[in-house]
VMD Tcl script that builds the backbone (N, CA, C; Angstrom):
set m [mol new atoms 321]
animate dup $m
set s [atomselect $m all]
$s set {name element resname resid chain x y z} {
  {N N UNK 1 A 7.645 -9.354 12.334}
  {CA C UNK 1 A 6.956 -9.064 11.091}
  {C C UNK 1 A 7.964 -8.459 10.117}
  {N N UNK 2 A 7.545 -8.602 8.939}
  {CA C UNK 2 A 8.341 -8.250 7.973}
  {C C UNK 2 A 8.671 -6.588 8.131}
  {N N UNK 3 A 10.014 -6.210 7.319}
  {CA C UNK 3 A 10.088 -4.291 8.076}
  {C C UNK 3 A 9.048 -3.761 6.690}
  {N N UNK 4 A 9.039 -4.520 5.877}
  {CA C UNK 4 A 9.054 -3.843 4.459}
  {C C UNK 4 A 6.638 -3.829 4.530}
  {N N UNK 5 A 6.237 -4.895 5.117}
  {CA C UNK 5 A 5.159 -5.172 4.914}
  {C C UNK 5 A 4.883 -4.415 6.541}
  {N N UNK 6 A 5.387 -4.291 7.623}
  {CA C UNK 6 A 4.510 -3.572 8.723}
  {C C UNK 6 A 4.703 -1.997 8.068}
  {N N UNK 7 A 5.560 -1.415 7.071}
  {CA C UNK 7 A 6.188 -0.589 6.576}
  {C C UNK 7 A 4.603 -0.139 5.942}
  {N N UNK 8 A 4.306 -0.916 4.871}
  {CA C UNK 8 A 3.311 -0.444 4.491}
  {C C UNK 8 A 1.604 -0.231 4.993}
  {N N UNK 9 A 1.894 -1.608 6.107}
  {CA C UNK 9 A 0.419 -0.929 7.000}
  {C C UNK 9 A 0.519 -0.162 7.268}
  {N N UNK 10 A 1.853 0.024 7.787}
  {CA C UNK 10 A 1.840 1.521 9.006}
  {C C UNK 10 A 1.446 2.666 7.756}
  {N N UNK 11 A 1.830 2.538 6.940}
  {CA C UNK 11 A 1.576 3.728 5.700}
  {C C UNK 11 A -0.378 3.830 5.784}
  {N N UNK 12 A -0.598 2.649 5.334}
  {CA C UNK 12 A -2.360 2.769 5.458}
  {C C UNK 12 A -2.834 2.918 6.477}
  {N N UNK 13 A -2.162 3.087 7.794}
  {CA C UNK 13 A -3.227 3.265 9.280}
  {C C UNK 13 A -2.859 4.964 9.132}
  {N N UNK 14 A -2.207 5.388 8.392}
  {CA C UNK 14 A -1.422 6.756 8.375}
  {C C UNK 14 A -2.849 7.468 7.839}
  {N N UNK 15 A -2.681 7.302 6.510}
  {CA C UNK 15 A -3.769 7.465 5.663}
  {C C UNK 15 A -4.892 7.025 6.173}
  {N N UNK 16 A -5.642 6.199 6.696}
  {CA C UNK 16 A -6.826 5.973 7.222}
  {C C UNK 16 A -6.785 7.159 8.487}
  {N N UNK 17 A -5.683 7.460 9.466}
  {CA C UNK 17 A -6.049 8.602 10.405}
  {C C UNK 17 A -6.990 9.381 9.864}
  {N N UNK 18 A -6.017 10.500 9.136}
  {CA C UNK 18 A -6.556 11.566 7.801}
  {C C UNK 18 A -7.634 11.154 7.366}
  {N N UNK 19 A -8.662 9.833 6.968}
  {CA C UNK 19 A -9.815 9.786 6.142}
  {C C UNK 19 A -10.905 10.971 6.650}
  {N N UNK 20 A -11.058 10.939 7.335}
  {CA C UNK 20 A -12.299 11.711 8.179}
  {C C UNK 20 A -12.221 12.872 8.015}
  {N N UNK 21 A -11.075 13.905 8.793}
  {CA C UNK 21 A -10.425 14.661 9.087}
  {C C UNK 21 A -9.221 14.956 8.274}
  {N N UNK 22 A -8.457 16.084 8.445}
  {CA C UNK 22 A -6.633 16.597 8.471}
  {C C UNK 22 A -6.831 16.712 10.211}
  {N N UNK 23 A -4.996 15.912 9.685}
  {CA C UNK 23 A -4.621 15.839 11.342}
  {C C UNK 23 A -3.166 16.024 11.316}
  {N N UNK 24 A -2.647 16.551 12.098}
  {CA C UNK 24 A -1.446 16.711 12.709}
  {C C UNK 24 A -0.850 15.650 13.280}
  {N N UNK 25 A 0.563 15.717 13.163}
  {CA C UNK 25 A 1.025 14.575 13.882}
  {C C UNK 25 A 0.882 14.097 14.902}
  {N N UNK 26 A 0.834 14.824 15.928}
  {CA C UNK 26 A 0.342 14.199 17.434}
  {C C UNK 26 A -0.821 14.125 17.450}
  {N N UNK 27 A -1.472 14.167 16.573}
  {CA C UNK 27 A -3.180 14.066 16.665}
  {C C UNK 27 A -2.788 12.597 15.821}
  {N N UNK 28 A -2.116 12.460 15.213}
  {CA C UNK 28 A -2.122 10.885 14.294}
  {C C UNK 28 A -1.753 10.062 15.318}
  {N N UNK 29 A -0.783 10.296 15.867}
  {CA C UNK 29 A 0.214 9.199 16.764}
  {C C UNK 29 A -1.031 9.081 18.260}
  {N N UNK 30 A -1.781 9.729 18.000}
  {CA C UNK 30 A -2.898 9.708 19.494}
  {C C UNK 30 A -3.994 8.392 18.856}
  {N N UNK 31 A -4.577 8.919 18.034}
  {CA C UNK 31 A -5.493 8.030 17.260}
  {C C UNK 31 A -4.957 6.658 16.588}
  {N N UNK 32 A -3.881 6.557 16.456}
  {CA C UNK 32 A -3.124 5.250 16.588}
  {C C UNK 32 A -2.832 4.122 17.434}
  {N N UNK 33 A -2.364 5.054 18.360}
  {CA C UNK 33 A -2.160 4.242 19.879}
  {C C UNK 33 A -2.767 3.502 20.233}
  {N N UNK 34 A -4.215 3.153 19.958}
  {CA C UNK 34 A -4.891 1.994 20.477}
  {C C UNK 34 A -5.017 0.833 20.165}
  {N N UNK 35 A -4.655 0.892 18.873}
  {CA C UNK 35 A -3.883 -0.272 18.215}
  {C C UNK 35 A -2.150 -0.668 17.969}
  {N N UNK 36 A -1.449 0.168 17.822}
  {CA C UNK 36 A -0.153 -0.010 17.659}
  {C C UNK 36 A 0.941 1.300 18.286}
  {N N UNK 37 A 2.447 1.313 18.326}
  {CA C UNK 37 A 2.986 2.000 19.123}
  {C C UNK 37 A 3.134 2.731 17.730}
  {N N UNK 38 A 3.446 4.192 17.490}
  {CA C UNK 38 A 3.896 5.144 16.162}
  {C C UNK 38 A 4.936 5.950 17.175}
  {N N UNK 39 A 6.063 6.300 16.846}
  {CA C UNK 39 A 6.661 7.472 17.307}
  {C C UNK 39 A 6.797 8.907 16.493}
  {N N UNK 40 A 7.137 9.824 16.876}
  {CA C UNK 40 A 7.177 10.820 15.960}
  {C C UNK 40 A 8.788 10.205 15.257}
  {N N UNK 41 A 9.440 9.606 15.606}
  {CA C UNK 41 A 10.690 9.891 14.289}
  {C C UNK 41 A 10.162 8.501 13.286}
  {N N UNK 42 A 9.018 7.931 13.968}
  {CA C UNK 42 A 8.384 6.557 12.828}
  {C C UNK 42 A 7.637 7.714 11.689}
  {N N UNK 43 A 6.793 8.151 12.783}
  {CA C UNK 43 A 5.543 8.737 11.866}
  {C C UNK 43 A 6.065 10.034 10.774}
  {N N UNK 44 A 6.998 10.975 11.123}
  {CA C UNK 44 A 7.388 11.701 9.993}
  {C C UNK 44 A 7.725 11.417 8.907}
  {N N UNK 45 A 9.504 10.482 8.621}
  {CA C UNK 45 A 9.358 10.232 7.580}
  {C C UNK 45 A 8.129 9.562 6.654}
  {N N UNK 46 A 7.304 8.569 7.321}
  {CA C UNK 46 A 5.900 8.138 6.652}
  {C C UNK 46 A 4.977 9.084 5.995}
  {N N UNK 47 A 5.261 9.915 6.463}
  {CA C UNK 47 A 4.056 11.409 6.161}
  {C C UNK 47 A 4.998 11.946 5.285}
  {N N UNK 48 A 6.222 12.319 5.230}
  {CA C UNK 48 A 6.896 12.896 3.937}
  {C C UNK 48 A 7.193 11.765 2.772}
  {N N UNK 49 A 6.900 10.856 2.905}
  {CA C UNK 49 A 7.011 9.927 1.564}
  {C C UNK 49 A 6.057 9.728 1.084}
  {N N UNK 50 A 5.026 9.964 2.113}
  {CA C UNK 50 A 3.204 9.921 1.575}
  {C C UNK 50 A 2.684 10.726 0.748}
  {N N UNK 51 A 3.489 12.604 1.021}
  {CA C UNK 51 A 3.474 13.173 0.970}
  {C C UNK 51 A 4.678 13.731 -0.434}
  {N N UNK 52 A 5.629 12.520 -0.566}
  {CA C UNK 52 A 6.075 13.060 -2.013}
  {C C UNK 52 A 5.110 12.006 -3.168}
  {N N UNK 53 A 4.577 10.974 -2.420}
  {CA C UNK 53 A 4.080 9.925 -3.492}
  {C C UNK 53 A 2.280 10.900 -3.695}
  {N N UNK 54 A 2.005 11.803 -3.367}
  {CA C UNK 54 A 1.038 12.864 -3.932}
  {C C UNK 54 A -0.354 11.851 -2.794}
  {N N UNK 55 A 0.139 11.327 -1.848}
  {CA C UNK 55 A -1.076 10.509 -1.001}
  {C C UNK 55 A -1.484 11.211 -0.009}
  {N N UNK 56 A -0.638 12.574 0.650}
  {CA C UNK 56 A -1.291 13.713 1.309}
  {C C UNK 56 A -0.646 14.834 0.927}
  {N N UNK 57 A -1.109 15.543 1.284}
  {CA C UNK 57 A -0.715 17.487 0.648}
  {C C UNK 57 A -0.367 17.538 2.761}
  {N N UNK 58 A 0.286 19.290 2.698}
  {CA C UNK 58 A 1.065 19.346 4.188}
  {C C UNK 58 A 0.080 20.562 4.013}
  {N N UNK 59 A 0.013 21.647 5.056}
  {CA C UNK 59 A -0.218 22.646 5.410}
  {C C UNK 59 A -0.147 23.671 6.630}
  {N N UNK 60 A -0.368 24.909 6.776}
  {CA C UNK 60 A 0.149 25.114 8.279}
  {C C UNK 60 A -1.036 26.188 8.735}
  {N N UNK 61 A -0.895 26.011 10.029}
  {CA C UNK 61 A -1.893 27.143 10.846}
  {C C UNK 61 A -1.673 27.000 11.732}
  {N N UNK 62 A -1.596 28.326 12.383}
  {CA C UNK 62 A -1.108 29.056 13.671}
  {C C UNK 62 A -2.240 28.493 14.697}
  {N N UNK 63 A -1.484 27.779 15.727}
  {CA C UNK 63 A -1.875 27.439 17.109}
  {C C UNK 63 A -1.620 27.951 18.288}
  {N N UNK 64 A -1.849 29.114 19.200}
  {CA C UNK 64 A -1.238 28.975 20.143}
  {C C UNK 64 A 0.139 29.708 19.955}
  {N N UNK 65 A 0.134 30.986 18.938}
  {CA C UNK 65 A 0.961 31.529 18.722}
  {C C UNK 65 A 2.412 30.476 17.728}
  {N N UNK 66 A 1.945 29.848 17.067}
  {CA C UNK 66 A 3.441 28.578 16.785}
  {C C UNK 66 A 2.333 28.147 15.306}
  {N N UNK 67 A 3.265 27.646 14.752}
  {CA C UNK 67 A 2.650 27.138 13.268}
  {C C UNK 67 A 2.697 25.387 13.864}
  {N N UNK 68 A 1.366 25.053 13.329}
  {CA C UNK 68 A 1.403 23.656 13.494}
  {C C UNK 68 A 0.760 23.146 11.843}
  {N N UNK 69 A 1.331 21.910 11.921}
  {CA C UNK 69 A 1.805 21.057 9.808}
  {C C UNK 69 A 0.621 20.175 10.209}
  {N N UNK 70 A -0.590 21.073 9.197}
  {CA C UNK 70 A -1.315 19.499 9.442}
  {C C UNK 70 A -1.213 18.918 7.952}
  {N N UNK 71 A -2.067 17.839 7.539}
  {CA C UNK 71 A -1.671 17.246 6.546}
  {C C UNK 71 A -3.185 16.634 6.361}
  {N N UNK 72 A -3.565 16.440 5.247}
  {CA C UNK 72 A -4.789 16.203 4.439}
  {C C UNK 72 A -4.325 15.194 3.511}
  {N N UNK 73 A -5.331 13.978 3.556}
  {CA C UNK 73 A -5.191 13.140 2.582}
  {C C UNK 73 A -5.620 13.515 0.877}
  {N N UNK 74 A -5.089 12.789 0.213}
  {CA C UNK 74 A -5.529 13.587 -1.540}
  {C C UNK 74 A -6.744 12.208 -1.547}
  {N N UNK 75 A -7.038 12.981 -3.287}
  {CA C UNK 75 A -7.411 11.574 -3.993}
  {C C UNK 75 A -6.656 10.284 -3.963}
  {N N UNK 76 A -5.390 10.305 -4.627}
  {CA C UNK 76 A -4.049 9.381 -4.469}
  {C C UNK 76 A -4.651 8.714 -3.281}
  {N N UNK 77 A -4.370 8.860 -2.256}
  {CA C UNK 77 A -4.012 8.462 -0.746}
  {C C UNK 77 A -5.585 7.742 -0.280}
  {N N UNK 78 A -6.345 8.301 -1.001}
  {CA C UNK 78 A -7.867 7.391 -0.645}
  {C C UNK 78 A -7.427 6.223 -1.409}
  {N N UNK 79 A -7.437 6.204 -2.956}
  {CA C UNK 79 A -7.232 4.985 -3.799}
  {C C UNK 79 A -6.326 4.427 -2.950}
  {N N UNK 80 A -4.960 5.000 -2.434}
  {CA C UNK 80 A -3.908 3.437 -2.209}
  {C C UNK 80 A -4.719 3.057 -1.115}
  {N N UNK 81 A -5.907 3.338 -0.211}
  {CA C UNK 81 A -5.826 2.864 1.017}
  {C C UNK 81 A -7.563 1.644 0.004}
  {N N UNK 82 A -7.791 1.989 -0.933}
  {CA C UNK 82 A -8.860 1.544 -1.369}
  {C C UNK 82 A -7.769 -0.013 -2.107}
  {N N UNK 83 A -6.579 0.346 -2.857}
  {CA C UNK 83 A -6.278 -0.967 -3.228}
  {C C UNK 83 A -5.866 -1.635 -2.078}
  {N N UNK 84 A -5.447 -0.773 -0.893}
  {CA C UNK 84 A -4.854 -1.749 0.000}
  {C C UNK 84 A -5.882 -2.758 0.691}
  {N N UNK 85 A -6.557 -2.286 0.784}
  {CA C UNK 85 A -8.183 -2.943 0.589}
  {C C UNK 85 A -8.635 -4.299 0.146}
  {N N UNK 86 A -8.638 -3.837 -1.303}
  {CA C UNK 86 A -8.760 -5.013 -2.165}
  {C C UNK 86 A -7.889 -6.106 -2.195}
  {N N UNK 87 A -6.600 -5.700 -1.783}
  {CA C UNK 87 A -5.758 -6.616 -2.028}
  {C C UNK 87 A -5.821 -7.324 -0.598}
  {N N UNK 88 A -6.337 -6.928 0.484}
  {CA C UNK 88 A -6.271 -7.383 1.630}
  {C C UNK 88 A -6.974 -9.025 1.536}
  {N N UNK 89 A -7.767 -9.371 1.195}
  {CA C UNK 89 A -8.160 -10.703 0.869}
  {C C UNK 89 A -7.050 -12.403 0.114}
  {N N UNK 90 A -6.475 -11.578 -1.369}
  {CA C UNK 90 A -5.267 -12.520 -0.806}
  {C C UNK 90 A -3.901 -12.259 -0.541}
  {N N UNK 91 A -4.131 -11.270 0.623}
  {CA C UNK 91 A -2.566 -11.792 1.794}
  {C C UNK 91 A -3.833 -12.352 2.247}
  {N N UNK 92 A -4.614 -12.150 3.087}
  {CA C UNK 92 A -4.831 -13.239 4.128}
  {C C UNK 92 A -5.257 -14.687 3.747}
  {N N UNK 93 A -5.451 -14.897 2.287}
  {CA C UNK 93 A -5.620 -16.259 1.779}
  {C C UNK 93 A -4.068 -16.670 1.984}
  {N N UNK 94 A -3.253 -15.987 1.516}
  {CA C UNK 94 A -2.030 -16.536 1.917}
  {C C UNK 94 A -0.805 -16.535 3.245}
  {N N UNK 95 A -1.980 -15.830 4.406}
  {CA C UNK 95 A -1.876 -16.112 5.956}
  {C C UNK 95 A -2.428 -17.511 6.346}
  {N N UNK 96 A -3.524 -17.544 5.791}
  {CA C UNK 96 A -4.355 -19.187 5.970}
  {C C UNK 96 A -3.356 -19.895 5.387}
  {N N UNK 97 A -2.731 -20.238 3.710}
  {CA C UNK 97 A -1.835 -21.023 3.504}
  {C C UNK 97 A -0.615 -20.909 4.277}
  {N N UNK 98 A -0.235 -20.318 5.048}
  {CA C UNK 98 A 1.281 -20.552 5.642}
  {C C UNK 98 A 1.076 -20.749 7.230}
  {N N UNK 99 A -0.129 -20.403 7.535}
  {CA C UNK 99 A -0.574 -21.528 8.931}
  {C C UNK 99 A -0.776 -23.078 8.721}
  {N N UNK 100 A -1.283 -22.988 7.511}
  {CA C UNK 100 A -1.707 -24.504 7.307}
  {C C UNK 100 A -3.143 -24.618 7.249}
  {N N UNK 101 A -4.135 -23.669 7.434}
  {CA C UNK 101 A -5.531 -23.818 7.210}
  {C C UNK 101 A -6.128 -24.530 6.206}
  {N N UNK 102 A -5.668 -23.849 5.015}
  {CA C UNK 102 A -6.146 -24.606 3.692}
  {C C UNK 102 A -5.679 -25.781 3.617}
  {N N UNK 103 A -4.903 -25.992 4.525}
  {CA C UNK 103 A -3.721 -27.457 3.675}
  {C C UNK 103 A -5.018 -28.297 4.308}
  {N N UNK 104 A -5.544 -28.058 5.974}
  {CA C UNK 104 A -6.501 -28.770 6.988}
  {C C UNK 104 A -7.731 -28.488 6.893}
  {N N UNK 105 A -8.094 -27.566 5.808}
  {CA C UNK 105 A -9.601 -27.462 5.568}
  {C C UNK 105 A -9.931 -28.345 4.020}
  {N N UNK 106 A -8.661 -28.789 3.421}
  {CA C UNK 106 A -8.792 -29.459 2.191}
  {C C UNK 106 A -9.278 -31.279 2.778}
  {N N UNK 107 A -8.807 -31.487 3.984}
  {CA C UNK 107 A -8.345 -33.024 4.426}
  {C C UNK 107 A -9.800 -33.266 4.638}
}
mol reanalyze $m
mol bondsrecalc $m
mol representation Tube
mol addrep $m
């Protein structure tokens, strides 16, 4: 798969974690796993670029004696996961054209 386009799902499965909830990183990379592999040196930088593009805010609270970074999605970070959304209809019109669907649903 492309680095630049799994680049940006992985950005929206990021942001979809967070919809519900703020979550911490190993709480993201847990809730991920059942669909795809995330590591923590994948998933950080993703969360600090998310996080300079204003798509989550960071924060901290004491766990267990230790500060743990959770992170909350914004407004920003709902909308991109809302255009990513919208726009999801044509890539996959143009998954069907580069299988050949349309070319064999036209015949």
């Amino acid at each position: 798969m492309d680095v630049q386009l799994k680049r940006g799902i992985l950005e929206i499965c990021v942001l979809a974690a967070m919809r519900e909830e703020d979550a911490y990183g190993y709480k993201i990379i847990k809730d991920l796993s059942s669909f795809m592999e995330v590591s923590e040196s994948t998933l950080y930088p993703i969360l600090k670029r998310l996080e300079q593009s204003g798509c989550v805010t960071e924060y901290s609270v004491e766990h267990n004696g230790r500060l743990r970074k959770y992170y909350r999605i914004t407004e920003t970070g709902h909308d991109r996961i809302s255009e990513f959304l919208n726009d999801w209809d044509s890539v996959m019109r143009a998954y069907r054209f580069i299988r050949g669907d349309e070319m064999n649903d036209k015949k």
